[in-house]
Phi, psi and omega in degrees: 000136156258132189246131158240129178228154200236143170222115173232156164268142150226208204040187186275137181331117197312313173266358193230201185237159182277176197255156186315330212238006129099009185281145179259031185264018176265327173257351167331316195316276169332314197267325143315324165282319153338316188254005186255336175273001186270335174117315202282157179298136198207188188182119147253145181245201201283313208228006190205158140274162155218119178237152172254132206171220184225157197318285190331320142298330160271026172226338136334278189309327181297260157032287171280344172280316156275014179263330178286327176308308199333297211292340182272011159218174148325299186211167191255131152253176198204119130257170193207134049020106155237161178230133198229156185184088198304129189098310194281131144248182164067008185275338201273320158327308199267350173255022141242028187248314180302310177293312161288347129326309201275315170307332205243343168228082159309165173044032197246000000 
């Protein structure tokens, strides 16, 4: 399975003050390192991680990655994505190895 998923906090920090400039990217962080310590094949972009694996172990990281959020807001939002296709691996590669094929020979 590929999960892509985004985790942010909002409202203010049970102890603290939020930061002026309203960026949540100090707890991205956090929650990136989570997924990044986890072992599994993973990609972050501007707006989403995508990590890869069997249900149990990825929704295990999603889980300790929003749980790393917690401490920076009130409340969490958590979206989620999944492609779940049972036998593959190797997938966050091969359906964009797949795609830039199919681009570069239309119709073949």
């Amino acid at each position: 399975m590929i999960l892509a998923f985004s985790v942010a906090p909002s409202g203010a920090p049970a102890g603290g003050a939020e930061r002026a400039d309203a960026s949540v990217s100090d707890a991205v962080a956090e929650a990136v390192r989570v997924v990044r310590a986890s072992g599994l094949p993973h990609r972050t972009s501007s707006m989403f991680t995508e990590i890869e694996g069997e249900w149990d172990e990825v929704f295990d990281v999603v889980k300790r990655a929003t749980e790393a959020v917690l401490p920076f807001g009130s409340r969490v939002s958590l979206v989620m994505k999944a492609d779940i296709r049972p036998g593959y691996e190797g997938e966050m590669d091969g359906k964009l190895e797949r795609l830039e094929r199919a681009i570069e020979a239309p119709g073949e």
